[in-house]
PDB file of N, CA, C and O in Angstrom:
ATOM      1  N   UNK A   1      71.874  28.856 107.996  1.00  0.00           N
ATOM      2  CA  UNK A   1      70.631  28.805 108.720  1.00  0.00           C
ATOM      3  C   UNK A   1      69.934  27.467 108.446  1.00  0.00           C
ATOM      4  O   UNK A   1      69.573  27.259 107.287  1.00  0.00           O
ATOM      5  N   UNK A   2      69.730  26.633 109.286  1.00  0.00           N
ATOM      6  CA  UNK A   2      69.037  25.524 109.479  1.00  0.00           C
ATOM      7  C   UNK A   2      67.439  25.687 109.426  1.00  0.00           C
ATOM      8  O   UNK A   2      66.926  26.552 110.136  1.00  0.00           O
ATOM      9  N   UNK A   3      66.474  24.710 108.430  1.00  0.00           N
ATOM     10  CA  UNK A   3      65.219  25.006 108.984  1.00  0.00           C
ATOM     11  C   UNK A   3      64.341  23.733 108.388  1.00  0.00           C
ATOM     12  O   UNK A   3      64.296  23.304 107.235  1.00  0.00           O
ATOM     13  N   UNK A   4      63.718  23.321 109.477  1.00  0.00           N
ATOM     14  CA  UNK A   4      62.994  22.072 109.062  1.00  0.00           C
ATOM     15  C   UNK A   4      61.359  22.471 108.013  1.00  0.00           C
ATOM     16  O   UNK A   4      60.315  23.112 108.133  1.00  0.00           O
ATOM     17  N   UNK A   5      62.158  21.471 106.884  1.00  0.00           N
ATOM     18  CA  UNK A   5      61.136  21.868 105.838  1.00  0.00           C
ATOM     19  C   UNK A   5      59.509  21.128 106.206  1.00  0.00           C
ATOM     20  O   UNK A   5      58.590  21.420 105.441  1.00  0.00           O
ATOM     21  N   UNK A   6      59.249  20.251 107.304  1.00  0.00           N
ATOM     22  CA  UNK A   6      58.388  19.708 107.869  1.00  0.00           C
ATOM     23  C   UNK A   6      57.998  20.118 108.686  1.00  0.00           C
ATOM     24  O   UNK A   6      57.443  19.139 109.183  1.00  0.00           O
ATOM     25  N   UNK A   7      57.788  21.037 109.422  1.00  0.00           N
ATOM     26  CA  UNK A   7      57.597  21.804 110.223  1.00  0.00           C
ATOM     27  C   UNK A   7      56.400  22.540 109.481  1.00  0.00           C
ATOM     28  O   UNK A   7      56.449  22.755 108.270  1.00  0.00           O
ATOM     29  N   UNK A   8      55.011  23.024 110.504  1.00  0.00           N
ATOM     30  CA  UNK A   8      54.420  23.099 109.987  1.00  0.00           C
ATOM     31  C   UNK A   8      54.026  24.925 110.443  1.00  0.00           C
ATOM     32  O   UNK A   8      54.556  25.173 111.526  1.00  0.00           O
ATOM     33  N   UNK A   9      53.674  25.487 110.180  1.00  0.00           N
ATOM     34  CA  UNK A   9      53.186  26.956 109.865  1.00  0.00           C
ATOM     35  C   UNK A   9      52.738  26.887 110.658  1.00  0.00           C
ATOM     36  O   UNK A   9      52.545  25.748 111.084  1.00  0.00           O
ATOM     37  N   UNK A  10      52.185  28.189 111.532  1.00  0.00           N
ATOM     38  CA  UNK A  10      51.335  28.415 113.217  1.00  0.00           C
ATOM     39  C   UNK A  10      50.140  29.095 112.095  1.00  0.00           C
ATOM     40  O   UNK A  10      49.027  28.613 111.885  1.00  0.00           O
ATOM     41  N   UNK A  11      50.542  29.964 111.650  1.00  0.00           N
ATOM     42  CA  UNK A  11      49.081  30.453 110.876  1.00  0.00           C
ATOM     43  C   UNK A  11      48.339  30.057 109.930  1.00  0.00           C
ATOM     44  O   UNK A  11      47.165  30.303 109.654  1.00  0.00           O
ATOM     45  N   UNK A  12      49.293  29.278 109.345  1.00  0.00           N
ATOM     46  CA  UNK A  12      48.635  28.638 107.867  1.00  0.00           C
ATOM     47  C   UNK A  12      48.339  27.235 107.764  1.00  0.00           C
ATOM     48  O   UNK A  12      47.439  26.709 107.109  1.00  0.00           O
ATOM     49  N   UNK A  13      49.344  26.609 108.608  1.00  0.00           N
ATOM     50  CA  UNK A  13      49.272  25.015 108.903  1.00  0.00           C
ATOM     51  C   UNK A  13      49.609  24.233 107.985  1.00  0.00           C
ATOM     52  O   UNK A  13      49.163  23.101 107.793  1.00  0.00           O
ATOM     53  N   UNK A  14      50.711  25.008 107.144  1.00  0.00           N
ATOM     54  CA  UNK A  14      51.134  24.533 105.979  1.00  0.00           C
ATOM     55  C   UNK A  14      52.618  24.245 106.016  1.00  0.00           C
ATOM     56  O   UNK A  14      53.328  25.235 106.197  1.00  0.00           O
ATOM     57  N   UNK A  15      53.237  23.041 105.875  1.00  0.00           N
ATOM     58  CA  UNK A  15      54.895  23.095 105.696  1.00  0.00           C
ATOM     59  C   UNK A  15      55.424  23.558 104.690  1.00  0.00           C
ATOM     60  O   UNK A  15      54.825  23.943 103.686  1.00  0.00           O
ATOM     61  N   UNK A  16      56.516  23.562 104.858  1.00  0.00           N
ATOM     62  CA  UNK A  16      57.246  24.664 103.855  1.00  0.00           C
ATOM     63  C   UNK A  16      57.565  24.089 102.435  1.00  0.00           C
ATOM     64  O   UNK A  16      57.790  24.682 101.380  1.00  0.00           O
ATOM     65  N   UNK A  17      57.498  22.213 102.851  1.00  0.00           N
ATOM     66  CA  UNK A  17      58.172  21.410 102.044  1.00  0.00           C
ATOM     67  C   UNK A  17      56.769  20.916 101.501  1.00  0.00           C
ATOM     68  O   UNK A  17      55.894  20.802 102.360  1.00  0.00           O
ATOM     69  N   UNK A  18      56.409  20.585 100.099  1.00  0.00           N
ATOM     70  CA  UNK A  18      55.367  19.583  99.525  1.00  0.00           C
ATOM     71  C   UNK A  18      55.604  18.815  99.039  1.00  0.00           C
ATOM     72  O   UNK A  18      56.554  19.088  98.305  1.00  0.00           O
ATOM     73  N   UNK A  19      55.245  17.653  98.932  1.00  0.00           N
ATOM     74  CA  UNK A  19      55.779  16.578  97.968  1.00  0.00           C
ATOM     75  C   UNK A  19      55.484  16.866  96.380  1.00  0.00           C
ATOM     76  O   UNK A  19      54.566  17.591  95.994  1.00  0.00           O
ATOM     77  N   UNK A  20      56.221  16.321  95.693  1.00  0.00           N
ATOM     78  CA  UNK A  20      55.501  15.954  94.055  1.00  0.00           C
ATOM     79  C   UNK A  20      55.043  14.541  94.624  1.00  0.00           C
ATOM     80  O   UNK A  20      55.549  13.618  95.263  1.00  0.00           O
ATOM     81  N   UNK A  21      53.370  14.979  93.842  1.00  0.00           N
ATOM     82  CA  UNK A  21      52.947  13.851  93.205  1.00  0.00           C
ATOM     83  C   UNK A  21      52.230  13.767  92.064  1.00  0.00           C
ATOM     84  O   UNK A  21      51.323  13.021  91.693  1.00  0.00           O
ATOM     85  N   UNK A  22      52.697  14.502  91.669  1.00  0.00           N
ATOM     86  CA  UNK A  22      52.222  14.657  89.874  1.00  0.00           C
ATOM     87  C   UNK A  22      53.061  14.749  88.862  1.00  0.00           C
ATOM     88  O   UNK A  22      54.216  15.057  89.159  1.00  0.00           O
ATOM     89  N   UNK A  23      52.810  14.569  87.744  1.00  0.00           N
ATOM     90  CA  UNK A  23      54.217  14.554  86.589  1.00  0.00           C
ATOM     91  C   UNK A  23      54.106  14.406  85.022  1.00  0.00           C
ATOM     92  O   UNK A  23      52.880  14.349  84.940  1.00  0.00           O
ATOM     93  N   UNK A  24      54.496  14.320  83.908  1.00  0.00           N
ATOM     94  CA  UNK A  24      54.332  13.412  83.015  1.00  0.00           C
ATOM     95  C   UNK A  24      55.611  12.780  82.344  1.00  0.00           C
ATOM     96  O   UNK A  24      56.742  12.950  82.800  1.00  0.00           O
ATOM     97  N   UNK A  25      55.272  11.879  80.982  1.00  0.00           N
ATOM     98  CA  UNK A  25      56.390  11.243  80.320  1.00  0.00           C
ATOM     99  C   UNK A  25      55.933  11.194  79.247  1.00  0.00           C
ATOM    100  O   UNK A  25      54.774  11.173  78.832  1.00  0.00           O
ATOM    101  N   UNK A  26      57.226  11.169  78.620  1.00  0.00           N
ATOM    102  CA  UNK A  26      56.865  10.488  77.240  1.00  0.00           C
ATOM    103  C   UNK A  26      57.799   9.575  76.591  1.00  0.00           C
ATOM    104  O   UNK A  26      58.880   9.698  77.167  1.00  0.00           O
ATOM    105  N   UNK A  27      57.841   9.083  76.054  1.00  0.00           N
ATOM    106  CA  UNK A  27      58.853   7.481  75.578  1.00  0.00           C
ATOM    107  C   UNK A  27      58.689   7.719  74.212  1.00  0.00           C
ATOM    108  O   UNK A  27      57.496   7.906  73.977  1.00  0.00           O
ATOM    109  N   UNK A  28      59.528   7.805  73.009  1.00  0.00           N
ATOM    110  CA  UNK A  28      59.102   7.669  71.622  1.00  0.00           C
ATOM    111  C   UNK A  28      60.525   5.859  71.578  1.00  0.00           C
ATOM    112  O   UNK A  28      61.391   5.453  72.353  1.00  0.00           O
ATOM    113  N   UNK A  29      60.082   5.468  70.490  1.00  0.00           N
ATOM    114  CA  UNK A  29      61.183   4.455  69.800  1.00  0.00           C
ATOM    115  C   UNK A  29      60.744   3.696  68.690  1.00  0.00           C
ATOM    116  O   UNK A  29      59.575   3.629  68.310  1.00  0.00           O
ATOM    117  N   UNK A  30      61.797   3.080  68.141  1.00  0.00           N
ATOM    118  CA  UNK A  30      61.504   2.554  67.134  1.00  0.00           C
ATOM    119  C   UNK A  30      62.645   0.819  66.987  1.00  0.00           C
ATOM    120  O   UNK A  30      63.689   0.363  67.453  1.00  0.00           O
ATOM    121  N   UNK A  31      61.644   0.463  66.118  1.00  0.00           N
ATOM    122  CA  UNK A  31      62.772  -1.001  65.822  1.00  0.00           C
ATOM    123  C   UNK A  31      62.773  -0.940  64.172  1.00  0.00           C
ATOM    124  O   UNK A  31      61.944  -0.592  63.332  1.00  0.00           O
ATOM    125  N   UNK A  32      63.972  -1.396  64.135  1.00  0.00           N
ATOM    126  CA  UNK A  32      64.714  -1.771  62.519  1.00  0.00           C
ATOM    127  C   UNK A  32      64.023  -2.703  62.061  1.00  0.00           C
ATOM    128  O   UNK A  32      63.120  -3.042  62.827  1.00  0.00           O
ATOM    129  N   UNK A  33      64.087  -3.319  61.014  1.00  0.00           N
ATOM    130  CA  UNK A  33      63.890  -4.345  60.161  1.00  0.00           C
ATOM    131  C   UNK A  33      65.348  -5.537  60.435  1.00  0.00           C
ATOM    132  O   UNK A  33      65.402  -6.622  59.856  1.00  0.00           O
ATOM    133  N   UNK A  34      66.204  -5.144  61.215  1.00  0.00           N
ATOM    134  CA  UNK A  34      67.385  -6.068  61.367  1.00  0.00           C
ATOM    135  C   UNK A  34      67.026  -6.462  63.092  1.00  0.00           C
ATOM    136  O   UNK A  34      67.657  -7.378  63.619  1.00  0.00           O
ATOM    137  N   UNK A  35      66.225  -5.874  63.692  1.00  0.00           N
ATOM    138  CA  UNK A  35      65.894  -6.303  65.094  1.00  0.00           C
ATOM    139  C   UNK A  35      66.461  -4.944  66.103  1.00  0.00           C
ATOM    140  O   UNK A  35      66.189  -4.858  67.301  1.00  0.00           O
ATOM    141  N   UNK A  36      67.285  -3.942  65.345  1.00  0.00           N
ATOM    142  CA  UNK A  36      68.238  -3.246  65.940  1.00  0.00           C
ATOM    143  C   UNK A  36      67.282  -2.166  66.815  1.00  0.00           C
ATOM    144  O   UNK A  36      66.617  -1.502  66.020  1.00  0.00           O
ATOM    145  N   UNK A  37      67.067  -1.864  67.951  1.00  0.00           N
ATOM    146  CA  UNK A  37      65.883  -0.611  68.690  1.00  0.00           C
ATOM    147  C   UNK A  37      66.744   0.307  69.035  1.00  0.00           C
ATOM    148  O   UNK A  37      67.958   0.106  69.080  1.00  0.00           O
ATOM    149  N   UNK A  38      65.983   1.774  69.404  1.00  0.00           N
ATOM    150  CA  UNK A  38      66.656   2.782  69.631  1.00  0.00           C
ATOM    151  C   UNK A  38      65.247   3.327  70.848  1.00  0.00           C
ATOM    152  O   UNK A  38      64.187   2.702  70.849  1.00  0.00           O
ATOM    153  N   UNK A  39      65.417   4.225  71.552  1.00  0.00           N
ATOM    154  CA  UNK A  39      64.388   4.871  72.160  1.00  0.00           C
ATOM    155  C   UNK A  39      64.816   5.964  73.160  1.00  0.00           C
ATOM    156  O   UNK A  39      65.921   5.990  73.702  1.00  0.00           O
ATOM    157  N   UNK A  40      64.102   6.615  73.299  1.00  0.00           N
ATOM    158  CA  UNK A  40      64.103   8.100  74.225  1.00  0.00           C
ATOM    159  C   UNK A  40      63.170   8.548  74.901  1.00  0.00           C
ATOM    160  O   UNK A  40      62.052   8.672  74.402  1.00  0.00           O
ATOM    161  N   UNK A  41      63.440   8.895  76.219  1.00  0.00           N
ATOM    162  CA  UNK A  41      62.174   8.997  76.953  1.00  0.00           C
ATOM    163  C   UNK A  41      62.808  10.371  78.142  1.00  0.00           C
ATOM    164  O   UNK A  41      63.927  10.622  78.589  1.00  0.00           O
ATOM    165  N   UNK A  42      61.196  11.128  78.347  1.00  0.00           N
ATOM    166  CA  UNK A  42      61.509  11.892  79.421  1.00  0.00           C
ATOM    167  C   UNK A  42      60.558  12.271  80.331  1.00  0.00           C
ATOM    168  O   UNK A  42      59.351  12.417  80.138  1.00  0.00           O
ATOM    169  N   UNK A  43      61.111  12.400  81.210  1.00  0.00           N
ATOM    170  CA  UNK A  43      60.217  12.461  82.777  1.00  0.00           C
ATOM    171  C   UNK A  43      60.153  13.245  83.527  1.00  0.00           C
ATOM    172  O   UNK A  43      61.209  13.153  84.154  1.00  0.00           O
ATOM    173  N   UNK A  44      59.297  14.414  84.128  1.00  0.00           N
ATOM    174  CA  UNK A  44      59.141  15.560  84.423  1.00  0.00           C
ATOM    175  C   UNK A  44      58.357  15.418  85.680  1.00  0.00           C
ATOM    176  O   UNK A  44      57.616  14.436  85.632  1.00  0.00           O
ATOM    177  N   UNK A  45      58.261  16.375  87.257  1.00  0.00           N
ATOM    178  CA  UNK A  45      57.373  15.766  88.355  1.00  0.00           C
ATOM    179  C   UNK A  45      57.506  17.700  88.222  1.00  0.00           C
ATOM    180  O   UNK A  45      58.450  18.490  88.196  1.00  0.00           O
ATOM    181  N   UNK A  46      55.974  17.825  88.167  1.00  0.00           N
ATOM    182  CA  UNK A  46      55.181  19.079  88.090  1.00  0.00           C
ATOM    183  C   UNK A  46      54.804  19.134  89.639  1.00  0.00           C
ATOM    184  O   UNK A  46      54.166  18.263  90.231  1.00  0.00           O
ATOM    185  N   UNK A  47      55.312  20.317  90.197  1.00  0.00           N
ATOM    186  CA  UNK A  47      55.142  20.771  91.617  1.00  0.00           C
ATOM    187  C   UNK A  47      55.726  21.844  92.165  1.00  0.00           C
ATOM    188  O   UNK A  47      56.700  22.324  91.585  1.00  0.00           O
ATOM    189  N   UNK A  48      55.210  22.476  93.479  1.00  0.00           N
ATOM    190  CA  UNK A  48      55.899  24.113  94.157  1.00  0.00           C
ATOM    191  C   UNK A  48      56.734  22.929  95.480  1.00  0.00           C
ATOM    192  O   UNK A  48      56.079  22.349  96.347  1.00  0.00           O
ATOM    193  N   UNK A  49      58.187  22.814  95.325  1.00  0.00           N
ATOM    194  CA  UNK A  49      58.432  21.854  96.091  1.00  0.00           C
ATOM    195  C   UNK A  49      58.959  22.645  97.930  1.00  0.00           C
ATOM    196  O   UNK A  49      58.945  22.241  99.092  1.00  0.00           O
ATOM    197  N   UNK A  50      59.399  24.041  97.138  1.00  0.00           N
ATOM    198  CA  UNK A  50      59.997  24.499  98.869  1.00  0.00           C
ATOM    199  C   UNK A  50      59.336  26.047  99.582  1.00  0.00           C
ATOM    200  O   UNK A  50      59.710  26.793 100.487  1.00  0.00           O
ATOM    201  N   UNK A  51      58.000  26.028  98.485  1.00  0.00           N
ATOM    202  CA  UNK A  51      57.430  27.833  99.006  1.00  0.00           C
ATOM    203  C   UNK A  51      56.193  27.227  99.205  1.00  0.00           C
ATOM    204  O   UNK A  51      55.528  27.041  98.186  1.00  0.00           O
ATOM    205  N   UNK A  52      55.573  26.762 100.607  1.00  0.00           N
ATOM    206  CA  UNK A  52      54.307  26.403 100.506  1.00  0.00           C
ATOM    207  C   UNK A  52      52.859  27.599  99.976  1.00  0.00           C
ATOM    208  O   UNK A  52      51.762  27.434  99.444  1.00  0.00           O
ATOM    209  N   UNK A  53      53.719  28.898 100.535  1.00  0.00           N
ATOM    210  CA  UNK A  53      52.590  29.912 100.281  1.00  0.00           C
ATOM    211  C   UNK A  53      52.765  30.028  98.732  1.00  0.00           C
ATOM    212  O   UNK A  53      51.594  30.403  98.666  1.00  0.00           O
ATOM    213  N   UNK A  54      53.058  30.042  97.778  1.00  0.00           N
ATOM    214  CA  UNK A  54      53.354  29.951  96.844  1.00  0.00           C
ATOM    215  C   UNK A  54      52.220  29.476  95.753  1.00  0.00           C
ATOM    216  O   UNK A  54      52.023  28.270  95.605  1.00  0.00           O
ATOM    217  N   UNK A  55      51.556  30.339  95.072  1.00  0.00           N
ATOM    218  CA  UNK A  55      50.920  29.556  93.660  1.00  0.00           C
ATOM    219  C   UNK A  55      51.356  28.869  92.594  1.00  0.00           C
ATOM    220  O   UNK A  55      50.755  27.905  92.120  1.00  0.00           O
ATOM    221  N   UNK A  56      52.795  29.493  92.014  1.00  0.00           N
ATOM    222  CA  UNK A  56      53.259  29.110  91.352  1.00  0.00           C
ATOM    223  C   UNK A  56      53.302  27.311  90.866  1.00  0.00           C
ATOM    224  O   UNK A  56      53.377  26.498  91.787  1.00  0.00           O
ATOM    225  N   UNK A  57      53.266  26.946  89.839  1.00  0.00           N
ATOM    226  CA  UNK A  57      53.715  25.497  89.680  1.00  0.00           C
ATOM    227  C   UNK A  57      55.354  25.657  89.061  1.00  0.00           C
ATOM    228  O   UNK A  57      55.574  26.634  88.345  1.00  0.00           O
ATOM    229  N   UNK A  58      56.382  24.772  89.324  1.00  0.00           N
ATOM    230  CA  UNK A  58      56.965  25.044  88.564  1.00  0.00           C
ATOM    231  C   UNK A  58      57.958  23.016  88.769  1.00  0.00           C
ATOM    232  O   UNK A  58      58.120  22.194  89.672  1.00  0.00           O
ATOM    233  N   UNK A  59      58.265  23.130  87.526  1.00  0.00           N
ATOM    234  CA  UNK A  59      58.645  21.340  87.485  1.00  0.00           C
ATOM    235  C   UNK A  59      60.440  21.540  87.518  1.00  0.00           C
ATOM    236  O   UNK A  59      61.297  22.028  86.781  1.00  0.00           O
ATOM    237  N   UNK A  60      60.387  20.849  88.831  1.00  0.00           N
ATOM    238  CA  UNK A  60      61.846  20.399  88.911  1.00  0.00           C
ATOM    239  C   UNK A  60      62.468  19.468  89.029  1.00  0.00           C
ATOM    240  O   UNK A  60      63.641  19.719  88.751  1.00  0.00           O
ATOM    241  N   UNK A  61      62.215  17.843  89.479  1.00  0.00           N
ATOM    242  CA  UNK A  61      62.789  16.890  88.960  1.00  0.00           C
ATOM    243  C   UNK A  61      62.511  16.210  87.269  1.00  0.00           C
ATOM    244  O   UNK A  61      61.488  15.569  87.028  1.00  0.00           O
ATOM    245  N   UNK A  62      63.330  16.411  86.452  1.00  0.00           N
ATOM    246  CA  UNK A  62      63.391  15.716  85.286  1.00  0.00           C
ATOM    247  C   UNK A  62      64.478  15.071  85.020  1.00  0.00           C
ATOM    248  O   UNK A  62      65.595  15.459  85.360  1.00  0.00           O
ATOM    249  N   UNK A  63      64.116  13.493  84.063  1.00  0.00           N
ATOM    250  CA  UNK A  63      65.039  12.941  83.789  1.00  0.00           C
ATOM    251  C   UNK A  63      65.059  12.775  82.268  1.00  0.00           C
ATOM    252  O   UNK A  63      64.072  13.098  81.608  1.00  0.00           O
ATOM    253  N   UNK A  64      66.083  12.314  81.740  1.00  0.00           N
ATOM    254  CA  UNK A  64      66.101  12.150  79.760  1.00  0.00           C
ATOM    255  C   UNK A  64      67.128  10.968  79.751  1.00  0.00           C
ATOM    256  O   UNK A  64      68.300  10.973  80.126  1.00  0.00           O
ATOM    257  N   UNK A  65      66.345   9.909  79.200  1.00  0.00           N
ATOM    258  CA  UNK A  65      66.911   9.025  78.962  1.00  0.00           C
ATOM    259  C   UNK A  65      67.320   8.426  77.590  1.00  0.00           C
ATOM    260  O   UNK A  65      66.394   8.663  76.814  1.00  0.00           O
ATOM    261  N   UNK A  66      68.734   7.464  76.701  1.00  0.00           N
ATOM    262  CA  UNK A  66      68.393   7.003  75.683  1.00  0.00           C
ATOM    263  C   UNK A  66      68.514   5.822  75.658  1.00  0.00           C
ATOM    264  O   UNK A  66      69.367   5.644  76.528  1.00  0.00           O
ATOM    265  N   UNK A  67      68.224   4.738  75.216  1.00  0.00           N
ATOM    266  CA  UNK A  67      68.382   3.430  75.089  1.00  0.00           C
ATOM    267  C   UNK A  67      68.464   3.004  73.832  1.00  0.00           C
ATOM    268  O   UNK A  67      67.760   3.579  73.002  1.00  0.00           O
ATOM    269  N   UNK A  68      69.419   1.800  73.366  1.00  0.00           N
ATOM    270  CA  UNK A  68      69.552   0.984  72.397  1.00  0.00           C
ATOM    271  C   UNK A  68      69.366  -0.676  72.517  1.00  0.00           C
ATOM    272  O   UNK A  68      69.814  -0.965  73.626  1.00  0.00           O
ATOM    273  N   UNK A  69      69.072  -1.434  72.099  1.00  0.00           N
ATOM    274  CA  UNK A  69      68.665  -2.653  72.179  1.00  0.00           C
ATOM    275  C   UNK A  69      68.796  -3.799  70.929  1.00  0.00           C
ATOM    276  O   UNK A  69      68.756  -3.096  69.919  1.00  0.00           O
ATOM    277  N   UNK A  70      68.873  -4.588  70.685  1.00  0.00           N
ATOM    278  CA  UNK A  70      68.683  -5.722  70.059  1.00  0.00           C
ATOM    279  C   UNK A  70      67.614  -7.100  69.643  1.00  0.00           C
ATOM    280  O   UNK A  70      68.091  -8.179  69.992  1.00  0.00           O
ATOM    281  N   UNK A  71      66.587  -7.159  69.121  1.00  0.00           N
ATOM    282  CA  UNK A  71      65.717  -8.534  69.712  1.00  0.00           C
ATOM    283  C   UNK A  71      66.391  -9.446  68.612  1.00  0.00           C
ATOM    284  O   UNK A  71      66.803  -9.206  67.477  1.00  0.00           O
ATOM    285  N   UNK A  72      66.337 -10.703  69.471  1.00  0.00           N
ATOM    286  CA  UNK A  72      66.999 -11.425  68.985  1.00  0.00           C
ATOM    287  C   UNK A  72      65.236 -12.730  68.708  1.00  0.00           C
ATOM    288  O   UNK A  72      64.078 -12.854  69.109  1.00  0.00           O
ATOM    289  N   UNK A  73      66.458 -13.508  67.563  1.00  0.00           N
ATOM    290  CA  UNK A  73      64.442 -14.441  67.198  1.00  0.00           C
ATOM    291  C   UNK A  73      63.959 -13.729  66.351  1.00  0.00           C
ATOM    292  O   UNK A  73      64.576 -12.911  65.670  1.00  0.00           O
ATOM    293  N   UNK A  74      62.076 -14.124  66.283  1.00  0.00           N
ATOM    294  CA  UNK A  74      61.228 -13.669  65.546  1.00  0.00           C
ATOM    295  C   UNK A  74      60.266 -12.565  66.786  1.00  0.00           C
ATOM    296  O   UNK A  74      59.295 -11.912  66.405  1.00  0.00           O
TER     297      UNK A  74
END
């Protein structure tokens, strides 16, 4: 069954589809005493993305990232 999530409601005037535009993050890391970095971060978009009638919040794009690094110099 096909159904356009843009399409808008006759009674409610609401589409089916909402965007996220809300979210949070957080990043922790650290650097060595040899220059050596490490870090971790994650990213969450808080939203009801496909039930417009819907109260619920519920967060479904997240990402988790890790990174390592080097600074080189002072």
């Amino acid at each position: 069954m096909e159904a356009d999530l843009y399409e808008k409601d006759g009674s409610t005037g609401l589409a089916a589809f909402q965007e996220s535009n809300s979210g949070f993050g957080a990043k922790v890391g650290y650097e060595f005493v040899s220059g050596f970095q490490i870090n971790a971060s994650y990213k969450a978009s808080i939203s009801n993305l496909l039930d417009a009638n819907s109260s619920q919040v519920k967060i479904h794009p997240h990402a988790i990232s890790v990174g390592v690094a080097y600074r080189f110099g002072k």
